[in-house]
C-alpha positions as CSV (number, residue, x, y, z in Angstrom):
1,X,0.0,0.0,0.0
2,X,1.4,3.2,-1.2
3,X,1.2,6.4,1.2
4,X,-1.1,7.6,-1.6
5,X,-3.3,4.9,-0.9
6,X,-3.4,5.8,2.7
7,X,-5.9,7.9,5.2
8,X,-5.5,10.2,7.8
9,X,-7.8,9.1,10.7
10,X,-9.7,11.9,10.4
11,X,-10.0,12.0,6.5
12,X,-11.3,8.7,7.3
13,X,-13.9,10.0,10.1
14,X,-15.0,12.3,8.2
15,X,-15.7,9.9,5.0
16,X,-17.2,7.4,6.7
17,X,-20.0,9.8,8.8
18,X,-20.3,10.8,5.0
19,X,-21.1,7.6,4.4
20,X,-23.6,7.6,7.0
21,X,-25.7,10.5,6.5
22,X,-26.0,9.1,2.7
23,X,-27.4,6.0,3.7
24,X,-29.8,8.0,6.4
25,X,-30.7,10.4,3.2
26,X,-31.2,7.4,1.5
27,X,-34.2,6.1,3.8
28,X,-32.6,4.1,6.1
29,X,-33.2,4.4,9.3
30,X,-31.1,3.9,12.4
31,X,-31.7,0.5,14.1
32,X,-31.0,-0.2,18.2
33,X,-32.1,-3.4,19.9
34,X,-35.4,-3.8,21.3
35,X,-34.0,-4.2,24.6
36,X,-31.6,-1.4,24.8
37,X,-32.3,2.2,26.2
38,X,-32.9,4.7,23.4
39,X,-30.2,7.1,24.4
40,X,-28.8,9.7,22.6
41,X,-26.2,9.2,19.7
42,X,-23.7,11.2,21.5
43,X,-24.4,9.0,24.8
44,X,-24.2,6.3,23.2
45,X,-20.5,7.2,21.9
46,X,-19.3,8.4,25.3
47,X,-20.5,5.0,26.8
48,X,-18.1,3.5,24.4
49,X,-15.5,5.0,24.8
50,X,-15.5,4.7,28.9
51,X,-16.7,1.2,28.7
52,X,-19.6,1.5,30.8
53,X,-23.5,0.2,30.7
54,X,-24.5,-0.6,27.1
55,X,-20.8,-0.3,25.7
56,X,-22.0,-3.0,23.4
57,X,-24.6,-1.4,21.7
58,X,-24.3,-0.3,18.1
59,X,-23.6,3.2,17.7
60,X,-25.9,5.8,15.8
61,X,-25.3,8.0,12.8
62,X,-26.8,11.3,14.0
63,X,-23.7,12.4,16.1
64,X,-20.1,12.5,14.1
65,X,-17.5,11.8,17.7
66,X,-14.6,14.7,17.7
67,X,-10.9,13.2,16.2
68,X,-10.1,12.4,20.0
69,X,-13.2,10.3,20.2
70,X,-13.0,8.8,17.2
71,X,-9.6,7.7,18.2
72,X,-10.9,6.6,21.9
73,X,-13.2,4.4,20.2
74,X,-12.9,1.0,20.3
75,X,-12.0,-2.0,17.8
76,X,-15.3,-3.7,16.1
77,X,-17.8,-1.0,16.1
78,X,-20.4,-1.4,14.3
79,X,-23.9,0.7,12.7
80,X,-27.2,-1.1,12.4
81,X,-30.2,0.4,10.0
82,X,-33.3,-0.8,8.4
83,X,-35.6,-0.1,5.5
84,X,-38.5,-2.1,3.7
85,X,-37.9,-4.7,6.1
86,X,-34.8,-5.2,5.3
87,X,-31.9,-5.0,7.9
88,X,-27.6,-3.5,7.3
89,X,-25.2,-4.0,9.4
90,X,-22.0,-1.8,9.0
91,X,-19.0,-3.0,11.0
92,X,-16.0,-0.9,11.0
93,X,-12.2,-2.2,12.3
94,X,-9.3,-1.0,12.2
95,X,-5.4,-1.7,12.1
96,X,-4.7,-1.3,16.1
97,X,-1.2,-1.0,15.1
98,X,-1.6,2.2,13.2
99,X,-3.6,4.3,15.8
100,X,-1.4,7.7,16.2
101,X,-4.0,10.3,15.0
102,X,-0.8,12.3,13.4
103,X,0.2,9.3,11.3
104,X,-2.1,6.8,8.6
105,X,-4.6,4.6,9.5
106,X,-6.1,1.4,7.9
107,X,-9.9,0.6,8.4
108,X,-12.0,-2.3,7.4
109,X,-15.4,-2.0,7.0
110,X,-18.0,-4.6,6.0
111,X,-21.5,-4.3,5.0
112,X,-24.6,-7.0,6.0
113,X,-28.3,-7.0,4.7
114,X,-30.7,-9.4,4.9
115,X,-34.3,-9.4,5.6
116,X,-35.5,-8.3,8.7
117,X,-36.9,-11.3,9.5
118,X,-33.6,-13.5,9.9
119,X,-32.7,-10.9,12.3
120,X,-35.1,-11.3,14.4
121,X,-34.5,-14.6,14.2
122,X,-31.0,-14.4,15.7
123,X,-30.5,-16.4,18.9
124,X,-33.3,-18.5,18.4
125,X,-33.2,-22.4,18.1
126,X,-34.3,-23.8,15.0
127,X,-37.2,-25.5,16.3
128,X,-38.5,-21.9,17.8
129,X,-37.7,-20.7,14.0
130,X,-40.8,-22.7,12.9
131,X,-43.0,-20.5,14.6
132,X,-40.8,-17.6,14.7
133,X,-43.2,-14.7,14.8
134,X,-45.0,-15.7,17.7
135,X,-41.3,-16.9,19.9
136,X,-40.2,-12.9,18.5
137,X,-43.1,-11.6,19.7
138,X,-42.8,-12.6,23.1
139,X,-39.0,-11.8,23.5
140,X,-40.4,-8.0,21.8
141,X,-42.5,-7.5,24.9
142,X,-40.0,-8.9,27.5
143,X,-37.5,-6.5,25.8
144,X,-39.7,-3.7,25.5
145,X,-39.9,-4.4,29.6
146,X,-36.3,-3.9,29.6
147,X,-35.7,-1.0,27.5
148,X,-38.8,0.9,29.9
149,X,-37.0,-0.2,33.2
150,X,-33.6,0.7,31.8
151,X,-35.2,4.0,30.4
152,X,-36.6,5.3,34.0
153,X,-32.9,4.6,35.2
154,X,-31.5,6.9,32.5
155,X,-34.3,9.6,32.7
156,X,-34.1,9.4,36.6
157,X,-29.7,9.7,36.3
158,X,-30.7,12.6,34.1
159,X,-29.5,11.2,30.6
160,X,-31.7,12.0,27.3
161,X,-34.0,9.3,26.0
162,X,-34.7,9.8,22.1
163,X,-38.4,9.3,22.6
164,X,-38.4,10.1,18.8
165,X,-36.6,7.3,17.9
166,X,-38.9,4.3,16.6
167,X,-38.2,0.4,16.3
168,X,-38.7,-0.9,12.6
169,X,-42.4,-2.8,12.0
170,X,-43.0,-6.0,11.8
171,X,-42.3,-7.8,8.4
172,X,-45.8,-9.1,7.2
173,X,-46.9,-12.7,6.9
174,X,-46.0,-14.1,3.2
């Protein structure tokens, strides 16, 4: 790889939120589990980067992190949307070996999509996959339980819930 070939890390931020807001502008829609708390973009980035509740959830497109947080971030992050019923998955990586912000960077990025419903399919067994709508369903309201009790802890710590923020709709029956 020439140095040509080569990005700064914040050329590369900057390219890849591109990237983002042109898939959002596109129709899709930002995508957060069922069961998670429906914080804030920028929330969601500085739980990330300290490693604290809900580290693991995939990050949102509305808030573009700083350089320094974009370099704070993690290994394996990853952007989940949906439209039409139809799920992507961006995961983004990067050469942990080339990290100094002053210096090139190397990221990987793949791209998932498939239909929303083998993902919410995921984690079930392939006898509950027969009658996966109705197992789904179920595990829907005992998330939703857990997104509202995980919501009041939020709201009552004093941390934005994005009420505006909706979960995609069910797939219909073919």
């Amino acid at each position: 790889m020439s140095v040509e070939d080569e990005e700064m890390h914040d050329q590369a931020r900057q390219a890849f939120f591109k990237l983002l807001d042109d898939i959002v502008k596109a129709g899709w829609k930002p995508y957060l589990s069922e069961a998670y708390p429906r914080l804030t973009a920028k929330e969601i980035v500085r739980r990330v980067i300290a490693k604290e509740s809900y580290a693991d959830m995939n990050l949102r497109p509305e808030y573009t992190p700083t350089l320094e947080e974009w370099m704070q971030l993690g290994d394996g992050l990853y952007w989940n949307f949906h439209a039409n019923h139809v799920e992507m998955q961006i995961r983004l990586s990067r050469d942990i070996t080339r990290l100094d912000p002053h210096k090139p960077g190397a990221y990987f990025m793949s791209i998932t999509i498939r239909p929303m419903t083998h993902a919410m399919q995921d984690g079930m067994t392939p006898g509950e996959r027969l009658n996966w709508r109705a197992v789904w369903l179920k595990s829907l309201a005992e998330d939703q339980a857990t997104r509202a009790t995980a919501e009041a802890k939020e709201k009552a710590a004093g941390h934005q819930i994005d009420t505006d923020y909706q979960d995609p709709p069910m797939p219909p029956e073919h």
